[in-house]
C-alpha positions as CSV (number, residue, x, y, z in Angstrom):
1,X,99.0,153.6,-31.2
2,X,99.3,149.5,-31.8
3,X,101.8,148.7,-34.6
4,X,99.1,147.6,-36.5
5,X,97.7,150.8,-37.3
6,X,94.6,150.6,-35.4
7,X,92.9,154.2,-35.5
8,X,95.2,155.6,-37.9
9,X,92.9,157.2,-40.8
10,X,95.4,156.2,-43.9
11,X,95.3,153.0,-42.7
12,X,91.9,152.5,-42.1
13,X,91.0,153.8,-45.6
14,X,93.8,151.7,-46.8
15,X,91.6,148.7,-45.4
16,X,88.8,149.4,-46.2
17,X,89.8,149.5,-49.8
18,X,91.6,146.2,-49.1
19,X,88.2,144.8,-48.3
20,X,86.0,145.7,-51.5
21,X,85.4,142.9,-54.2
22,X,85.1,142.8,-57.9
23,X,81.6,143.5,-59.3
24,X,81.7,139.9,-60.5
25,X,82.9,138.4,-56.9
26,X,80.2,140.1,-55.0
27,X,77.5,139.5,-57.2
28,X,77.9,135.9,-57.1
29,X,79.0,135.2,-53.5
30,X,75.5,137.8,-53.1
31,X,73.5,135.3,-55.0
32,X,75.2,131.7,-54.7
33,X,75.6,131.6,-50.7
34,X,72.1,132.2,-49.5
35,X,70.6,129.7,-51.3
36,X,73.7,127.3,-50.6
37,X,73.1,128.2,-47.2
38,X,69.5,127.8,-48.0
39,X,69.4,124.6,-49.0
40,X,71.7,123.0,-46.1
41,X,74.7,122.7,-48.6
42,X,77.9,123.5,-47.2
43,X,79.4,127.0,-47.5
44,X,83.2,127.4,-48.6
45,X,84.7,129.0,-46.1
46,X,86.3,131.9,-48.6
47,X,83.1,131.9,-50.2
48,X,81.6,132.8,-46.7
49,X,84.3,135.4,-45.9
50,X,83.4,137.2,-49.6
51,X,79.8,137.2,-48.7
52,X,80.3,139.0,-45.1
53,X,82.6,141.4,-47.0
54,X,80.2,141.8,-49.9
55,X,77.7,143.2,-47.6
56,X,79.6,145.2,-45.6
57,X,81.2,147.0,-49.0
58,X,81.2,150.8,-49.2
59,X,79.3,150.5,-45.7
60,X,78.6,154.3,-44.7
61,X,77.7,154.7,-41.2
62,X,74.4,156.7,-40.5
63,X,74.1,159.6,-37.7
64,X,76.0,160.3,-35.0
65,X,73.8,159.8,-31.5
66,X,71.5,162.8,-30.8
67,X,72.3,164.3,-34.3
68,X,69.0,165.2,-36.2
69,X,68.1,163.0,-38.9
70,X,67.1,164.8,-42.2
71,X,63.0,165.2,-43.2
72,X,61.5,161.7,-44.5
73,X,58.6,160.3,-45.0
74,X,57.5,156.7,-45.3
75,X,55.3,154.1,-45.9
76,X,54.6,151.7,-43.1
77,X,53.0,147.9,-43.8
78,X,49.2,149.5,-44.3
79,X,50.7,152.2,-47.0
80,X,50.2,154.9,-44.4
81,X,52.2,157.7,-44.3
82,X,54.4,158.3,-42.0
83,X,56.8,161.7,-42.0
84,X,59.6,161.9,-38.8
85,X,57.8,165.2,-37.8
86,X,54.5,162.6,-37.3
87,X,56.8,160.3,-35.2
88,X,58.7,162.9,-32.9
89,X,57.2,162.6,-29.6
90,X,57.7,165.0,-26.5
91,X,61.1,162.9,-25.6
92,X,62.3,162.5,-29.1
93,X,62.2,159.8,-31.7
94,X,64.1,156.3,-31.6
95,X,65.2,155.0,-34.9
96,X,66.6,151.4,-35.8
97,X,67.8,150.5,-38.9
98,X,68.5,146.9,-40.2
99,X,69.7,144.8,-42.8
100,X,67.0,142.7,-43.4
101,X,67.9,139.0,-43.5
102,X,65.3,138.1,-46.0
103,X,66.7,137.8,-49.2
């Protein structure tokens, strides 16, 4: 193991608890960068670092590879129905998730 910790649980949580902001701090740095970015205004630095952290706070990781997914169902862009057992084909099912950029 490095000296910095790397891989140790207590330290990881200890970092990761490290990394959350204030209710107040995210919110804003939520709100005020996009549309600084937006708009072509310049970005504090800090103010940038905040607003990756902010969206990466209490990030929960989904399933491992090749472990089932629980039952969902879900409305595509035409508000059809869609349930996973629909989607499951003979070789399995795919999914992607992703933030979505869009604010």
């Amino acid at each position: 193991m490095s000296a910095s910790g790397a891989g140790d649980p207590q330290t990881e949580s200890k970092l990761a608890m490290e990394s959350k902001l204030d209710a107040a701090r995210k919110l804003k740095v939520l709100t005020e960068v996009p549309k600084q970015f937006s708009s072509g205004q310049k970005v504090d630095p800090a103010d940038w670092k905040d607003f990756v952290r902010a969206q990466n706070d209490e990030l929960k990781t989904g399933p491992n590879i090749g472990e089932q997914v629980p039952d969902f169902e879900l409305a595509d862009q035409n508000d059809r129905q869609w349930a996973r057992k629909d989607l499951r084909g003979r070789n399995g099912l795919l999914l992607v998730f992703t933030r979505s950029a869009d604010w």
